[in-house]
N, C-alpha and C positions, 0 to 999 in steps of 0.2 A: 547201342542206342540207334533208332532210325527214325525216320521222318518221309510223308509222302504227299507231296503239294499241286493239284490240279493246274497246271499253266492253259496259256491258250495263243502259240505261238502269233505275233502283228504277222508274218510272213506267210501262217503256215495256209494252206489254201483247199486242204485233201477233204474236211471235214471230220479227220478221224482226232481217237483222244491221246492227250497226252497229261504226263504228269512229272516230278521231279522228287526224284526219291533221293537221301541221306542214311548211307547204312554206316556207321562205325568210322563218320569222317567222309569217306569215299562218295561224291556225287556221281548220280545218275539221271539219263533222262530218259522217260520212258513212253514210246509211241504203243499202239494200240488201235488196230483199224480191221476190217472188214468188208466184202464187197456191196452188204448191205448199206455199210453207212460211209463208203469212199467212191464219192462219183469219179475218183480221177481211174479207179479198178473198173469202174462199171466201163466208160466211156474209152478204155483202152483194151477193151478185152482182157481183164486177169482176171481169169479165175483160177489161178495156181498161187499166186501173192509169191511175185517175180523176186521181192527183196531177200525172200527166204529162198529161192531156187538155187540165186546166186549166191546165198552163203553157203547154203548146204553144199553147192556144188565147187567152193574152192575160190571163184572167180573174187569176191573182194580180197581173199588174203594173197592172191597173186599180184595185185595191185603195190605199184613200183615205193620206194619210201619213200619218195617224195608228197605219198598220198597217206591221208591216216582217214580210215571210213569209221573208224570211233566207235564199233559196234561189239559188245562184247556177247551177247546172247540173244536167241529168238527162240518163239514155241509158237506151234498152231496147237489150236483148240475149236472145238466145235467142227459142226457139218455144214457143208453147203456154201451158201453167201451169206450163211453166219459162221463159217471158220473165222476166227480171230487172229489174227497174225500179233504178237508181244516183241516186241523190240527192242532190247536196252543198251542202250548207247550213254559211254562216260559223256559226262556234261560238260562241255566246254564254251556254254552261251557265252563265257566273257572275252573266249578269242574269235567267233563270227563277226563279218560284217556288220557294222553296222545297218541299224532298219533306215529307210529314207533315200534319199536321192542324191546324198552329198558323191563328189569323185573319188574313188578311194584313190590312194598312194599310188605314183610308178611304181614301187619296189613290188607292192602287193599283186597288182593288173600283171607285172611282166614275167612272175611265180606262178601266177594262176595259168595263164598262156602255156606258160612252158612246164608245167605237171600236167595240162591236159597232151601236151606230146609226149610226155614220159609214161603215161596209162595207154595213150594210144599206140606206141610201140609196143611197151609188153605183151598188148594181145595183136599185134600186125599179122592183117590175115587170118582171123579169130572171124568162124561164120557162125558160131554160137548155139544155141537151141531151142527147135522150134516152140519151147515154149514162153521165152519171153517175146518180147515188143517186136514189133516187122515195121519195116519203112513204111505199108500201106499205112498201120494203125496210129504211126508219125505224124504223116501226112494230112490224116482224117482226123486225129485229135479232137479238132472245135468243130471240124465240117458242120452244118445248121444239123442234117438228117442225122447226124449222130450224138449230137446234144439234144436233141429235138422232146428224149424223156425227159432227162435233167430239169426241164424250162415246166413241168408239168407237177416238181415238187413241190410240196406243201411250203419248202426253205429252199429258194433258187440257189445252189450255190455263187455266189460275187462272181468268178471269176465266168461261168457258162453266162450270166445273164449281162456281163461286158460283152461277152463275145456276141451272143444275141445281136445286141444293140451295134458291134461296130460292122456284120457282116450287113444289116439294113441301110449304114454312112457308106458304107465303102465303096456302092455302087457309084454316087454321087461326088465323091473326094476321088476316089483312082477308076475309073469304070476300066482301064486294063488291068489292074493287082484283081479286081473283083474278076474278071471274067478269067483271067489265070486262077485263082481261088477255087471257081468253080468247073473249070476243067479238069485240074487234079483230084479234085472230091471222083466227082465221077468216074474219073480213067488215072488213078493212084498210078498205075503202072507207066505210065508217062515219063515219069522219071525213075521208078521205084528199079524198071527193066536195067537203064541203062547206068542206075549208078551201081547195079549189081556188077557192070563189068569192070570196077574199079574197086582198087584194094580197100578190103574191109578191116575193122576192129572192133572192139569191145566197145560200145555207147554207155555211159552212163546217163545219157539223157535228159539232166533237167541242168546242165552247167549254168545257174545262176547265181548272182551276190548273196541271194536269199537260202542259198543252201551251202558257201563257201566260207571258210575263215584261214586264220595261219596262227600255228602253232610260232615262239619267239625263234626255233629255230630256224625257220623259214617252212617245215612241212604245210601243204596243204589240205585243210579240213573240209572234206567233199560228204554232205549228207542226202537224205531221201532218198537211195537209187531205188525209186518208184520205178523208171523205165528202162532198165535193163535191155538190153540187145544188141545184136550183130547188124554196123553199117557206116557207111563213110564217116570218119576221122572230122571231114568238115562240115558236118551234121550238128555235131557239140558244138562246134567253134561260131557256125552261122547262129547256132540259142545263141551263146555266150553276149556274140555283138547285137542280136536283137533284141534282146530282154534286158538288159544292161546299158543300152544307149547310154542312158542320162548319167552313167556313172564310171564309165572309161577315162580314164587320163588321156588317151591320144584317138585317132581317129577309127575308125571302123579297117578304112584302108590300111591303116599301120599294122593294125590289132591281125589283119589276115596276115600281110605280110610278115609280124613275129611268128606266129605259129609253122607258117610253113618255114623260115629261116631254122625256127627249133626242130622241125621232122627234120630237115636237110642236117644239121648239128648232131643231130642223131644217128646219123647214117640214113637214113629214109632217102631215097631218090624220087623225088616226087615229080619230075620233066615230064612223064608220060600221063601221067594220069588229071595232075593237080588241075590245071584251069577244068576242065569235065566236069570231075567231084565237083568242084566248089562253083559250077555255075549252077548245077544240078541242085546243090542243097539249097545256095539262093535263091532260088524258085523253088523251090520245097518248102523252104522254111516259112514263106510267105501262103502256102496255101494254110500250115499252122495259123499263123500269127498276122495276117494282114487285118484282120480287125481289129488288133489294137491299134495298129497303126493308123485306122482310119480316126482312131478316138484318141491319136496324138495330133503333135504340133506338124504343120505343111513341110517344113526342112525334112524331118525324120521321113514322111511318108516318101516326098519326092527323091530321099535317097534310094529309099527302097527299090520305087517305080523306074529307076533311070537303071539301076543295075541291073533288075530282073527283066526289062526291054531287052536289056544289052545280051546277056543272059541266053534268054528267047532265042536271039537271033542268032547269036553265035552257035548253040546246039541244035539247031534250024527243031526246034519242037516245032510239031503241026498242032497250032491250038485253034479252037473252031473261028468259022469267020468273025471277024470282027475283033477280034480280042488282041489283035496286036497292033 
């Protein structure tokens, strides 16, 4: 006996379909996407459909068991930017985060921390291939000129026509996160150069509550790896605290220092390289995501601003006049 039920994940953000299929007991959840109808493909460069790259190519089942990717099949179908990418992943909506803003649990935040350094070991020094995600394509995510079709669809997607709107605030709430914003659109390789000279690994890309859960053993449930690629360790970890803000149990500054204490726990010697990476991705991460921050609260923004200053100056970037 089966059963197959259209959902339409509060979280989900890609535009693509999904559904919830019942085969003989056994749940399933089924995505279903395209670069026709997934701006997050369009505006990232895939036209390879990276999620399947990385399975065909071994990379989720190397993935440490501390991680469960929950994916048990995929098939392309069609031609072109209508190949179809099919995804079926056992269903486990009742162990995800909850939707909303509430803080999850210490116990949960300090699992999720520390399985993003037990994935970032296994592949330590993993420079990946050239066909998924590049730091530039990280960096340029929301850039205005690369959302710039997106804003010209018939159906803006939510999250391009936020970004819209906050890179027009941003000027006027941070006029330095803006003029850093639009530095790295420009000249990506600003940072993209120099965090190449510090140790790489496997990215999964989107480390949010919105793609996170825990099985009762403690595994952690990591889904979408939409962004697949090779690049700094604190790349994930800077999404993790910016997208997350509102739902961390302890501070931002804590939140880095468990991570790097868990590389160190692992064997990871991180003396040489760590302040670099991580002042590098802190400025990176905001050439992503400073517009939302312009369309949050003053505290969150002026954390941002005060770090990515500090940031600046300590990697003496040369960003054009005025912008520091």
């Amino acid at each position: 006996m089966s059963s197959r039920v259209e959902v339409r994940p509060g979280d989900g953000k890609s535009g693509s379909a999904f559904e919830r299929v019942e085969i003989d007991g056994d749940r399933f959840f089924v995505k279903r996407l395209s670069r026709r109808s997934d701006w997050i493909m369009r505006v990232t460069g895939d036209h390879v459909h990276r999620p399947y790259v990385v399975w065909r190519g071994g990379i989720m089942d190397r993935a440490p068991d501390s991680i469960d990717h929950t994916f048990v099949a995929m098939q392309l179908t069609g031609e072109g930017d209508d190949t179809v990418l099919t995804m079926v992943m056992r269903d486990v909506a009742a162990l995800l985060v909850p939707e909303g803003d509430a803080v999850v649990p210490m116990t949960q935040h300090r699992s999720f921390v520390e399985h993003l350094a037990d994935l970032s070991l296994v592949f330590w020094d993993w420079r990946g291939s050239i066909e998924l995600t590049t730091m530039e394509q990280r960096v340029r995510f929301f850039s205005p000129d690369n959302i710039a079709a997106e804003l010209t669809a018939g159906q803006v997607p939510g999250a391009v026509a936020a970004a819209a709107a906050g890179w027009r605030t941003l000027p006027e709430r941070s006029p330095f996160l803006s003029q850093v914003a639009r530095a790295l659109h420009a000249q990506p390789g600003m940072i993209t150069v120099p965090l190449a000279e510090t140790p790489p690994t496997f990215l999964h890309g989107d480390w949010k509550m919105g793609n996170l859960g825990s099985h009762p053993d403690g595994r952690t449930i990591l889904l979408d790896w939409a962004l697949p690629g090779s690049g700094p360790a604190c790349w994930d970890l800077c999404w993790y605290i910016a997208l997350n803000r509102a739902r961390l149990p302890e501070s931002k500054e804590a939140t880095i220092d468990r991570f790097r204490d868990a590389l160190e726990n692992r064997g990871v010697s991180t003396r040489n390289w760590w302040e670099r990476q991580l002042d590098l991705s802190l400025i990176g991460i905001m050439a992503t995501f400073a517009w939302e921050k312009a369309l949050g609260d003053d505290t969150e923004l002026r954390w941002w601003e005060r770090r990515v200053a500090e940031a600046v100056r300590r990697q003496g970037l040369a960003l054009p006049a005025g912008s520091a």
